[in-house]
C-alpha positions as CSV (number, residue, x, y, z in Angstrom):
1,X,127.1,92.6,87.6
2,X,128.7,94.8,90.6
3,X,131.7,94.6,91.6
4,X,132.7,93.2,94.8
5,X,135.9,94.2,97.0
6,X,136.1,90.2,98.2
7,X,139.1,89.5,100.3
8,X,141.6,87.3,98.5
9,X,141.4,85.1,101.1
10,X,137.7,84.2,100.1
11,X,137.8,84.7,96.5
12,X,138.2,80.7,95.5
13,X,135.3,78.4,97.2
14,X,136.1,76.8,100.0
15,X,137.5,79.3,102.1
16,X,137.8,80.0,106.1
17,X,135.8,82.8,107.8
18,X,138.4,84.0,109.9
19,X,137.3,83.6,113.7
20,X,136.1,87.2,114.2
21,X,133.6,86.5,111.3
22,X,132.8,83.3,112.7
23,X,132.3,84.2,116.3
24,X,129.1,86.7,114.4
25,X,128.1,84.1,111.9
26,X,127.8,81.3,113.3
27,X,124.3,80.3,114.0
28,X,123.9,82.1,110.4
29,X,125.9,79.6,109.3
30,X,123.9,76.7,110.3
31,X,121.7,74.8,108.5
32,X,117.9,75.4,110.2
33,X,116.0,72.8,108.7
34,X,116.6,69.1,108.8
35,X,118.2,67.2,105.2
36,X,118.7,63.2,106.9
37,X,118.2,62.3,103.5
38,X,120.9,64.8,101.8
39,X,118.8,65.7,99.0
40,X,119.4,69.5,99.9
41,X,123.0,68.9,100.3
42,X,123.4,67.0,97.1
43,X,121.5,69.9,95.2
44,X,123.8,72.7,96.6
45,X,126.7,70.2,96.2
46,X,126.2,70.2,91.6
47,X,127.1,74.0,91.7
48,X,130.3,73.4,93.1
49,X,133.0,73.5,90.3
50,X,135.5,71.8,91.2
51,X,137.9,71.8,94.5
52,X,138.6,75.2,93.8
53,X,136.0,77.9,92.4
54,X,135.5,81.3,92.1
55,X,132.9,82.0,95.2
56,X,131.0,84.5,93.6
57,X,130.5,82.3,90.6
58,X,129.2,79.5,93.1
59,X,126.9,82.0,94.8
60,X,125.9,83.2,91.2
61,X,125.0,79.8,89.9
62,X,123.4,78.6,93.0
63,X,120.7,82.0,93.1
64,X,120.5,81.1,89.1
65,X,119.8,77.2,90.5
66,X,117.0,78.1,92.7
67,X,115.3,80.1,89.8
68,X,115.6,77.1,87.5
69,X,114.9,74.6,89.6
70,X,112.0,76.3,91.0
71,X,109.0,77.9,89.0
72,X,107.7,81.2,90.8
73,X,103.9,80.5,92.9
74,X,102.6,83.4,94.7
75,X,101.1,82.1,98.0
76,X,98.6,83.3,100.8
77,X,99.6,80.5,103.3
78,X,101.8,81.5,106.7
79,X,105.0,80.5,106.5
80,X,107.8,78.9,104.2
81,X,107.7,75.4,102.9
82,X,110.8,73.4,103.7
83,X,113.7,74.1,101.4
84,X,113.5,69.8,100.3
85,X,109.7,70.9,99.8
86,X,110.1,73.5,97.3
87,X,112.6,71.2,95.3
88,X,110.2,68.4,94.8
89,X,107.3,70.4,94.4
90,X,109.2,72.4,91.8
91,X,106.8,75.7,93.1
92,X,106.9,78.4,95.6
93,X,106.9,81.8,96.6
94,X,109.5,84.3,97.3
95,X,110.0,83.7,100.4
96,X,110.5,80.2,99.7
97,X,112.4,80.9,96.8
98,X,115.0,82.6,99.7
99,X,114.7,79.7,102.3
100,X,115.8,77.5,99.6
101,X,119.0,79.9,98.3
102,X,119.7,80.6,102.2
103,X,119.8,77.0,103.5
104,X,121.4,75.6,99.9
105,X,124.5,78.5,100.8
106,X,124.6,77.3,104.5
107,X,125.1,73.4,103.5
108,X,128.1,75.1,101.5
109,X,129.3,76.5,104.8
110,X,128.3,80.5,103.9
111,X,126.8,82.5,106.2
112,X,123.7,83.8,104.6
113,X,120.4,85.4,106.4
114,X,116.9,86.3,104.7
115,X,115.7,89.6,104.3
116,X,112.2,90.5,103.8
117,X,111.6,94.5,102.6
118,X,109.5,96.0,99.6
119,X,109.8,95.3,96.2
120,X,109.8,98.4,94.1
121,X,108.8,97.3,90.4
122,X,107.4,100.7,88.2
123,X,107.8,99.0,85.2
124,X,106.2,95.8,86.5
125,X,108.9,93.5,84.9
126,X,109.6,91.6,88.4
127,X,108.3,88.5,89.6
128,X,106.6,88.0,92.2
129,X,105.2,91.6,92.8
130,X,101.9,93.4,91.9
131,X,100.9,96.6,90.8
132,X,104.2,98.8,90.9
133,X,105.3,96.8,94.0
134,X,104.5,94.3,96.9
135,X,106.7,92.9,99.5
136,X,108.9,90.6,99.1
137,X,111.8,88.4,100.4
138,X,115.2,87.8,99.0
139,X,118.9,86.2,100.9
140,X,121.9,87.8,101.8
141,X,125.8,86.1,102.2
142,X,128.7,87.7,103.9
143,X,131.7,87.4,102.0
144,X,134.8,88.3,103.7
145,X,136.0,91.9,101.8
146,X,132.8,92.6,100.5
147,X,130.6,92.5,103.2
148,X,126.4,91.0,102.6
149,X,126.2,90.2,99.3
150,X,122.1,90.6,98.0
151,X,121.1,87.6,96.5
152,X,117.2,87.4,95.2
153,X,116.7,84.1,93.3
154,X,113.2,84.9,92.1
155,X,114.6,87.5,90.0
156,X,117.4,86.4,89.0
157,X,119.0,89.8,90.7
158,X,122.6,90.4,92.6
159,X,123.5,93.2,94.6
């Protein structure tokens, strides 16, 4: 794994964004899709540890959730399913797979954004990707210290 200059501040789960960060992540911080029942909450909720963990840990175990949880379904339809959607259906794509990661870190109070880019795969070992490379959508969390943190859950990748 990389190493990660995290402030000591943030390096046990939960921490304070100090209100710098905040006043930038905010509406990153937010959750953007409706949970009245609390089944996404609950989910994110089973990586937590303990009153105290190690935040990259949590972040680690949470991407490693989504890919468990989650069995990899390329699809040609517009648009993400609902993070609740691509936990009971067990399926989805990429992009899904980062909606889910993204909005799971959020309900844990992390900032955390979506990127969408190319996925460069010569050897053809990743998912999600044909030929020697497709695009392809992963999350990123800002951890105080260390900056955006990569997170792709369909991959199993950090960094």
């Amino acid at each position: 794994w990389p190493v990660f200059d995290i402030a000591v501040s943030a390096m046990s789960y939960p921490f304070r964004y100090s209100d710098d960060d905040w006043t930038d992540l905010a509406a990153l911080a937010l959750p953007q899709f409706s949970d009245p029942a609390g089944v996404l909450r609950n989910w994110a909720q089973m990586f937590v540890r303990g009153s105290r963990t190690d935040t990259l840990s949590l972040l680690k175990d949470l991407s490693f959730g989504v890919s468990e949880a989650v069995r990899y379904r390329s699809r040609e339809d517009e648009g993400t399913q609902t993070p609740v959607e691509t936990l009971n259906r067990g399926w989805g794509s990429c992009r899904d797979f980062a909606v889910l990661f993204t909005e799971a870190a959020r309900m844990l109070g992390f900032g955390a954004r979506i990127v969408s880019g190319y996925l460069y795969n010569p050897e053809r070992q990743s998912i999600g990707s044909s030929g020697a490379g497709s695009t392809h959508a992963w999350a990123e969390v800002f951890v105080p210290g260390a900056g955006w943190i990569t997170f792709d859950p369909t991959n199993r990748s950090l960094g």
